[in-house]
C-alpha positions in Angstrom: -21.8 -2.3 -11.2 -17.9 -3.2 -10.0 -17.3 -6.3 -8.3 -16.3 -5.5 -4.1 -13.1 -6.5 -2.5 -13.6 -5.1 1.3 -10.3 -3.6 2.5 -8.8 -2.4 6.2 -8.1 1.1 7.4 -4.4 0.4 6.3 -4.8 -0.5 2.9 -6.8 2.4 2.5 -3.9 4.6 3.6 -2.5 2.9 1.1 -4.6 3.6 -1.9 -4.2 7.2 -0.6 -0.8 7.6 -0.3 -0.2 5.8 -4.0 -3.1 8.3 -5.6 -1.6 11.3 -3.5 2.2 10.9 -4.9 4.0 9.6 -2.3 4.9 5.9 -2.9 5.8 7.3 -6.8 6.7 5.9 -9.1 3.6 2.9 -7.9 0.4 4.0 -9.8 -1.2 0.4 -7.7 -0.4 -2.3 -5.8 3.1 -4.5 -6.8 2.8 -7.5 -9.0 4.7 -10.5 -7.7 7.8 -9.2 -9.9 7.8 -6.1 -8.4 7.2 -7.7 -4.5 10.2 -10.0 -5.3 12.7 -7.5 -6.6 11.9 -5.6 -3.1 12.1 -8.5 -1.0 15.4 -9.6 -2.8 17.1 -6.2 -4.0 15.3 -4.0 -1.8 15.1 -2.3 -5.5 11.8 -1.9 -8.0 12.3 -3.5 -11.5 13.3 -0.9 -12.9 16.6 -0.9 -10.6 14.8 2.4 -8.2 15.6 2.0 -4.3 12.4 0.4 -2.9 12.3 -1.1 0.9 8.5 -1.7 1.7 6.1 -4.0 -0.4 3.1 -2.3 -1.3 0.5 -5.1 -1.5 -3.0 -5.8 -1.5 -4.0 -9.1 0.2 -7.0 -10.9 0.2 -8.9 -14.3 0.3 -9.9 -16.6 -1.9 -13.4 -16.1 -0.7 -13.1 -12.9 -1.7 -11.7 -13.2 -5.2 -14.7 -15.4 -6.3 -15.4 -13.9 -9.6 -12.8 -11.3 -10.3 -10.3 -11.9 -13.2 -7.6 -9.4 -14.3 -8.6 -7.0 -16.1 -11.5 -6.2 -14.5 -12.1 -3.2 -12.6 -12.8 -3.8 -9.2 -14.7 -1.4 -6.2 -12.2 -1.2 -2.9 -14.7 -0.9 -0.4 -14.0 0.2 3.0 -15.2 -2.5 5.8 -16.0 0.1 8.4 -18.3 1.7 6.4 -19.2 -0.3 3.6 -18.1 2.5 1.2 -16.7 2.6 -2.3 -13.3 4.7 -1.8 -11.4 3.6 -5.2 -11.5 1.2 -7.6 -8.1 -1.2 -9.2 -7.7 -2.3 -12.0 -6.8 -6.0 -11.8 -3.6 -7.0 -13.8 -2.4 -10.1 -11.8 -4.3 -12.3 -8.7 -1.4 -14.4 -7.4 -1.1 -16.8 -4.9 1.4 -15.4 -1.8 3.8 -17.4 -0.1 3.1 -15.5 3.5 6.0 -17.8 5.3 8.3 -16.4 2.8 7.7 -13.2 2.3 7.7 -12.6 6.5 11.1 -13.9 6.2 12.5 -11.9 3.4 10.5 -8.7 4.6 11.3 -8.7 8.3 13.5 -11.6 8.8 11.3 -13.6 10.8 8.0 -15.2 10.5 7.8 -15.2 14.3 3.8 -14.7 14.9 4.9 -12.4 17.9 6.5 -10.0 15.5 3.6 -6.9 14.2 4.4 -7.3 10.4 4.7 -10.8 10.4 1.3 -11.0 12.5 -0.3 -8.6 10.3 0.7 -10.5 7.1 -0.3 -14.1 8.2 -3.5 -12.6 9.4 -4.2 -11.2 6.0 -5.2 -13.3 2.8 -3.2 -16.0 1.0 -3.4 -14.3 -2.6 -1.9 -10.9 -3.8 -4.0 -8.6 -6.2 -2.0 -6.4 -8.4 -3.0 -3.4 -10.2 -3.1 0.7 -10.9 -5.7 2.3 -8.5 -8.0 5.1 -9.1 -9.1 7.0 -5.7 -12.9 8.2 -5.8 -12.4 9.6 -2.3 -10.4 10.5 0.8 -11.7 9.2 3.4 -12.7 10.8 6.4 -10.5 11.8 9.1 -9.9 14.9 11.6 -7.0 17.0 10.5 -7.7 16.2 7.0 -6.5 19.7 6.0 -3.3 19.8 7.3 -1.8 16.6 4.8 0.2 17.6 2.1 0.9 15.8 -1.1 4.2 15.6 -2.5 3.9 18.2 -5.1 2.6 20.5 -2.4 6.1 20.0 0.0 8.4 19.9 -3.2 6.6 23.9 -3.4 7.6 24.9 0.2 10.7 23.3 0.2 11.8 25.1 -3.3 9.9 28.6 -1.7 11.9 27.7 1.6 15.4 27.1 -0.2 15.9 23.4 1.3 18.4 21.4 -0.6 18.3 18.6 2.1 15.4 17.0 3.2 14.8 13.4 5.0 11.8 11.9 4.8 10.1 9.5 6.9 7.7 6.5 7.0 5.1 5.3 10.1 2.4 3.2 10.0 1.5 4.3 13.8 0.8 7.6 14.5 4.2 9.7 15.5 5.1 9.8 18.7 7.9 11.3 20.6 10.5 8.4 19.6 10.0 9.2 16.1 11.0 13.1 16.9 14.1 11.8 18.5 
């Protein structure tokens, strides 16, 4: 029986879109190595381009009992679900006031990310994740992973292609 950490709607997204492909090379959530070389280079360790932290945030509360190196259930809060598992290679403590400023230059409260970040947990938890399941959504069958796109784009002939990230659905702005 794993030991829960209860995550948001976003987080999950996140856990998808590291098991699905498309933050690759991230097999998890970033250590605190990782989030600093992002927030300071705006690079992964390894020197790779890398502008978004990927992290998983949570309480102390909440930690009671895990220890790296333990597996650990991700359990969705809406539902009360099991949706993937992490294995636990670092629980840090997070410096929130710094890492607002370094990620969006601010740690107004007004501002979304900086909001969302103070809102959250005061310790990170690092590690690879393993997706049990997708969870449910309408539409499900129209997402594509990243080895499905690279397909059409080869079948297509595209030698450019731009990519782009939301974390709201896409609206008209985004078009333009």
């Amino acid at each position: 029986r794993f030991k829960k950490l209860y995550i948001d709607e976003e987080i999950l997204m996140d856990v998808e879109l590291i098991a699905f492909g498309v933050y690759s090379p991230l097999k998890g959530f970033m250590n605190e190595k990782e989030l600093n070389s992002v927030l300071d280079k705006m690079r992964l360790s390894s020197g790779l381009p890398w502008t978004m932290p990927i992290i998983l945030t949570t309480n102390k509360k909440e930690l009671k009992g895990i220890k790296s190196k333990e597996v650990i259930a991700l359990v969705r809060k809406e539902d009360n679900e099991i949706y993937a598992t992490v294995t636990v290679s670092e629980i840090k403590h997070l410096d929130k006031s710094t890492v607002c400023k370094k990620w969006f230059g601010t740690d107004d409260i007004n501002h979304p990310g900086v909001a969302r970040i103070l809102k959250g947990g005061d310790y990170q938890v690092a590690g690879e994740i393993n997706l049990l399941k997708k969870k449910p959504a309408p539409f499900k069958e129209h997402e594509l992973t990243p080895v499905q796109t690279r397909k059409i784009f080869s079948e297509k002939g595209w030698a450019k292609v731009v990519g782009f990230h939301t974390r709201n659905p896409i609206h008209r702005s985004h078009e333009f």
